[in-house]
C-alpha positions in Angstrom: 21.8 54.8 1.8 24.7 52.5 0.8 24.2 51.0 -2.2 25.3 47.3 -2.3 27.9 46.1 -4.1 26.7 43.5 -7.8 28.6 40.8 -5.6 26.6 40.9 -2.3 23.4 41.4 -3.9 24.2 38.2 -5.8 24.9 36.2 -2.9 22.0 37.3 -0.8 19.7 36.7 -3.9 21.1 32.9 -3.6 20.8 32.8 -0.3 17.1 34.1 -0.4 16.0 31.7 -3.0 17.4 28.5 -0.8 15.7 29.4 1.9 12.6 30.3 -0.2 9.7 27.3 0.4 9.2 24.6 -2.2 12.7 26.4 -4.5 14.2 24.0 -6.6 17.3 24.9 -4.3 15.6 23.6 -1.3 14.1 20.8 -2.5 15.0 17.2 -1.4 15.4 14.4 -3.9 14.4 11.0 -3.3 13.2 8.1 -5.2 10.1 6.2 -4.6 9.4 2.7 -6.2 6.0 1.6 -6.8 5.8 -2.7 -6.6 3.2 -2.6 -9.3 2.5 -0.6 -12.3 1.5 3.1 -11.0 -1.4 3.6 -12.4 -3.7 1.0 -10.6 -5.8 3.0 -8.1 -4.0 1.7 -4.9 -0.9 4.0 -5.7 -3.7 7.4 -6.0 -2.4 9.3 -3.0 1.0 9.4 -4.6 -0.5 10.8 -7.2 -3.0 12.9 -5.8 0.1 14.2 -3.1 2.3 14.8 -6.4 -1.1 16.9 -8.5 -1.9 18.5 -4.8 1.2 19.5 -4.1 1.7 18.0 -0.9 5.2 16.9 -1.8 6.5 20.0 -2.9 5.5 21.9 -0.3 7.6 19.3 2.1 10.1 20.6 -0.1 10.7 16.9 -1.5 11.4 16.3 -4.9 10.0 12.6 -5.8 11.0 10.4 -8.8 8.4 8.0 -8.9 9.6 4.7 -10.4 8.2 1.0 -10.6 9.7 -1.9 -9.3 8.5 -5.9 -9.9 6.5 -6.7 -6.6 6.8 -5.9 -2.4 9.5 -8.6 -2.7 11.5 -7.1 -5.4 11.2 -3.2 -3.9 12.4 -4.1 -0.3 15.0 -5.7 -1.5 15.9 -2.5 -3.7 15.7 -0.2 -0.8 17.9 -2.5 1.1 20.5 -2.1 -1.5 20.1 1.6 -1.5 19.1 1.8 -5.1 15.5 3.7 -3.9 15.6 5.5 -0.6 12.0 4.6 -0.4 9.3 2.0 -1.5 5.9 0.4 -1.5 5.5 -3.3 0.3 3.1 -4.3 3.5 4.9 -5.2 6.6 4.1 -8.8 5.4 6.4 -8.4 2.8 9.1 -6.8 5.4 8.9 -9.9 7.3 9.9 -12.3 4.5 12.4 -10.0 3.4 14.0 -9.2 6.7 14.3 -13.1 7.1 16.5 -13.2 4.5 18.5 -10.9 6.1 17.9 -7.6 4.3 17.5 -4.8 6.7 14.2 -2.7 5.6 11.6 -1.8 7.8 7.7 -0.6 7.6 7.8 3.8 8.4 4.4 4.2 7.8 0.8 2.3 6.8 -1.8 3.7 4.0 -4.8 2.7 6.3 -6.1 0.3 9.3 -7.5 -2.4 7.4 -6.8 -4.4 5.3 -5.3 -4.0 1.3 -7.0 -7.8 0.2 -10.3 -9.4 1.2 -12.0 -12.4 0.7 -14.5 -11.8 -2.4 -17.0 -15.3 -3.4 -19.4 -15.0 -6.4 -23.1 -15.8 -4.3 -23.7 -18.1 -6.6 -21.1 -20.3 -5.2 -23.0 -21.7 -2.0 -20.8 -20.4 0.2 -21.9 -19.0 3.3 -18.8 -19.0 5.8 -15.5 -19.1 5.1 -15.4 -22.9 6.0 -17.5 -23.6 2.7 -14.5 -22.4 1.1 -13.7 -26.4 1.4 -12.6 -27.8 -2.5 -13.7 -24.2 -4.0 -11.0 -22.8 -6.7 -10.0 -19.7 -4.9 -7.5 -16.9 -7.0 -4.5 -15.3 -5.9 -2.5 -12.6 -7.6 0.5 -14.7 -6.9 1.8 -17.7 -4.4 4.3 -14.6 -3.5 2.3 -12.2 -2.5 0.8 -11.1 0.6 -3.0 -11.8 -0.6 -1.6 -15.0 -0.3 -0.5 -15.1 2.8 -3.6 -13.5 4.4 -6.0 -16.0 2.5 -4.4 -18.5 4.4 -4.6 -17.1 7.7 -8.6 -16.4 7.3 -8.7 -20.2 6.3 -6.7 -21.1 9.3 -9.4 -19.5 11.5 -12.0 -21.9 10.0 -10.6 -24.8 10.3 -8.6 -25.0 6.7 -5.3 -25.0 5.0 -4.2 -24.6 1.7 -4.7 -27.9 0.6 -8.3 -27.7 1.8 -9.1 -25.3 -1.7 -8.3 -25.2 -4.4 -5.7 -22.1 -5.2 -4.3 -20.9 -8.3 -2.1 -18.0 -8.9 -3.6 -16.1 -11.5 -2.6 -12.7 -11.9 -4.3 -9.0 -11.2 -6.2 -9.4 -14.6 -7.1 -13.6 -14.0 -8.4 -12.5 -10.6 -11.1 -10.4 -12.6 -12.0 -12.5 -16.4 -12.1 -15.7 -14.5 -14.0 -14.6 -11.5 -16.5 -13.2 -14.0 -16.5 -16.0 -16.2 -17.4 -18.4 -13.0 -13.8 -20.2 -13.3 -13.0 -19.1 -9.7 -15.6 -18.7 -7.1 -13.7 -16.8 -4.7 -10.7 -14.5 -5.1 -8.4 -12.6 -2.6 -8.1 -9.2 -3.9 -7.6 -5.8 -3.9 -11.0 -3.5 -4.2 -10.7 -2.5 -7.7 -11.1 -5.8 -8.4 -14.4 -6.1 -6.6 -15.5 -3.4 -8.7 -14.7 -4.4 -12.1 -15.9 -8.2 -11.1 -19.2 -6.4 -9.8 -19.8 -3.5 -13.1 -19.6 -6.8 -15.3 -23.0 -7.7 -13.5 -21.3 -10.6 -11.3 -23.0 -10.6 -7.9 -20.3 -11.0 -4.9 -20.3 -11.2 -1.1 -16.9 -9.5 0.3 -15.7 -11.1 3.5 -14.0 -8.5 5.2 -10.1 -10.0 5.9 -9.7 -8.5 9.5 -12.3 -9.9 11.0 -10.7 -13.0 10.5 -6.7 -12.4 10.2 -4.8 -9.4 10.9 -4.2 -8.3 7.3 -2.1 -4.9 7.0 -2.7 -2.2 4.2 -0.1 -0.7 1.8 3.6 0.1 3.6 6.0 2.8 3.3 9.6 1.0 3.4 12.9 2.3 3.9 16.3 0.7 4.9 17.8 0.9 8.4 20.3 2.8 7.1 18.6 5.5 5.0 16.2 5.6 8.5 19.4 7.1 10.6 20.7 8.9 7.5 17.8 10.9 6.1 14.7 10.8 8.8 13.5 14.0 7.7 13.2 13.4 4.1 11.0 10.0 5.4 8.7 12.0 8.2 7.7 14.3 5.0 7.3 11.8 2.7 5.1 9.9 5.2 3.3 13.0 6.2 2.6 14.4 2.8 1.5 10.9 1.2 -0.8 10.4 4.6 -2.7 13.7 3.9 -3.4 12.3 0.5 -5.4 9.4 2.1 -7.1 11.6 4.8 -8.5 13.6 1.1 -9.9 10.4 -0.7 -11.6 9.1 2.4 -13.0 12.8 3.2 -14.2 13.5 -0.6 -14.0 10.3 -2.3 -15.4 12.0 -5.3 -14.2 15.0 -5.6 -10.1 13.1 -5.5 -11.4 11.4 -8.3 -11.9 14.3 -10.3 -8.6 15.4 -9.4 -6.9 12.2 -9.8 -8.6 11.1 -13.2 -6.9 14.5 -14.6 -3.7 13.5 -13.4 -3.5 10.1 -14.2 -4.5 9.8 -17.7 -5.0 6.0 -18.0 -8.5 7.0 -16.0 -10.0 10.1 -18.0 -13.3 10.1 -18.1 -13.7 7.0 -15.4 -14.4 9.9 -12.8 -17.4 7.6 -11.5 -15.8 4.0 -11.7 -12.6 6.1 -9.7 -15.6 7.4 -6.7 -16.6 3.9 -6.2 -13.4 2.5 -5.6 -11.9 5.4 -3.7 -14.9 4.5 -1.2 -14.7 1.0 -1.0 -11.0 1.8 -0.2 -12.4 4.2 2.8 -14.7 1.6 4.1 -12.3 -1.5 3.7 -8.4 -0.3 3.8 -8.1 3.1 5.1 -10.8 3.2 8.2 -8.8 6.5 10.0 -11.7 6.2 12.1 -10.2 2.7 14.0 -6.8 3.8 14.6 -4.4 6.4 14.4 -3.6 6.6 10.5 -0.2 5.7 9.7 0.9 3.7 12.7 1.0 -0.4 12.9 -0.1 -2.2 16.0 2.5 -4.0 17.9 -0.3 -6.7 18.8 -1.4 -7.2 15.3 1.8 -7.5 13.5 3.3 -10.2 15.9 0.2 -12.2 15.8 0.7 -11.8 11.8 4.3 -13.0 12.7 3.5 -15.7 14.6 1.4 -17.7 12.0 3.4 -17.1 9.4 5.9 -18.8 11.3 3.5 -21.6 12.0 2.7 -21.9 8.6 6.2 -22.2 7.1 6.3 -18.7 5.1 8.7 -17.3 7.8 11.4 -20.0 8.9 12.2 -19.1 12.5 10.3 -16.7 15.1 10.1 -12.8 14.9 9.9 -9.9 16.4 7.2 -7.5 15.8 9.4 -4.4 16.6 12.2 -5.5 14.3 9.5 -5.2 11.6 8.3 -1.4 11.6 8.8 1.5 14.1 5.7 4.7 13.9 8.9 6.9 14.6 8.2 8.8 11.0 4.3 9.4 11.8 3.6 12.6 12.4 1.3 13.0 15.4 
């Protein structure tokens, strides 16, 4: 047998570790920016798809980073200083009407990211006896927002009907508890802290009034034609994360309490909101996971355009494509 000469075997040893799976040669780097600090437990199937290895075995190297809101991270991946990002396709809409190019690739679930939590001490039995109640936002910016005032809108009310106040992730909590708000829109870790500090609450489920969307994967248009791949696997990967927390709500958050240290020992407090997430948000059951309906986001479009948070008319389509969903 021929023996092979030190130069050849050195090349085919490079060669063989490219093409090897999940080599550092092989991976992909990409950059991911999170629109609120990344350990709140909306962002866990980045983190569990990081600990699983879901991501690596895409071959995809992710640098997680955070950004300062939807708002802030579109516009970011517009300017190509993150290839990716986390918004809803509210957020998309805004932006894109400012004339930043980004579109929605992919949604973390069928429902809904905010509902419509009252204290049931408040009297409040529909939405309509919302009417002069002191209702909490995270911000007058943000999509929880913007859905509250479409579920009003289906009652009968506008903004100036309640009385909103911006106060924050943390206000949306103490002064729920505290019985300075008697309803709140808000994510479900929210409900759950406002209802372990003994606080009894009715959750109004959004889409059953108002087409609320859950958490979006964004890119630019131009990273869309110039990297699809790298977006299908990121998409894919981070989807498979979801499909685990709705599966084994408590066994993800054993895994995901070891991974993100801010939650040691919560394990049980992580379960409870990785199913209310399940039942409210992610709901894989209703829909194909991942994909937006055309319906839902133009009717979205339409009243935000009637309500003066979009200035002129838009097209569905321009806002997202399911292109990057793997089927």
């Amino acid at each position: 047998m021929k023996l092979l000469s030190r130069r050849t075997l050195g090349t085919l040893l490079i060669a063989a570790a490219a093409m090897s799976p999940g080599s550092a040669l092989a991976a992909e780097k990409i950059t991911y920016l999170f629109p609120a600090p990344d350990f709140l437990p909306a962002f866990a199937p980045f983190h569990l798809a990081r600990a699983k290895g879901y991501y690596k075995t895409e071959d995809l190297e992710v640098d997680f980073q955070v950004g300062k809101g939807g708002a802030d991270v579109s516009k970011q991946v517009a300017l190509g200083n993150a290839e990716i990002g986390g918004a809803t396709v509210d957020t998309v809409m805004v932006v894109r009407a400012n004339g930043l190019p980004v579109k929605a690739v992919g949604q973390l679930g069928n429902g809904a990211l905010y509902q419509i939590v009252v204290r049931k001490d408040a009297n409040v039995k529909t939405l309509a006896d919302l009417k002069g109640k002191k209702v909490g936002v995270l911000g007058f910016q943000d999509n929880g927002f913007y859905n509250l005032q479409g579920a009003l809108a289906t009652v009968g009310l506008t903004r100036d009907d309640v009385s909103i106040q911006a106060v924050g992730p943390a206000g949306v909590v103490q002064l729920m508890i505290s019985g300075d708000l008697q309803a709140i829109s808000a994510v479900p870790e929210s409900t759950a802290a406002i209802e372990a500090a003994g606080v009894p609450v009715d959750v109004y489920i959004i889409t059953e009034f108002f087409p609320g969307m859950a958490q979006a994967v964004v890119v630019s248009e131009d990273t869309m034609k110039k990297r699809p791949d790298a977006i299908r696997k990121f998409v894919r990967a981070t989807l498979k994360a979801v499909r685990d927390i709705e599966a084994d709500p408590d066994g993800m958050a054993k895994e995901y309490t070891a991974a993100v240290k801010q939650h040691a020992g919560k394990e049980a407090s992580i379960a409870d909101i990785f199913k209310r997430y399940g039942r409210f948000v992610y709901r894989s059951k209703d829909a194909e996971l991942g994909t937006f309906d055309k319906a839902r986001v133009q009717t979205m479009a339409d009243f935000y355009v009637k309500a003066g948070i979009l200035p002129q008319a838009a097209k569905a389509e321009d806002m997202f494509t399911n292109e990057f969903v793997s089927r």
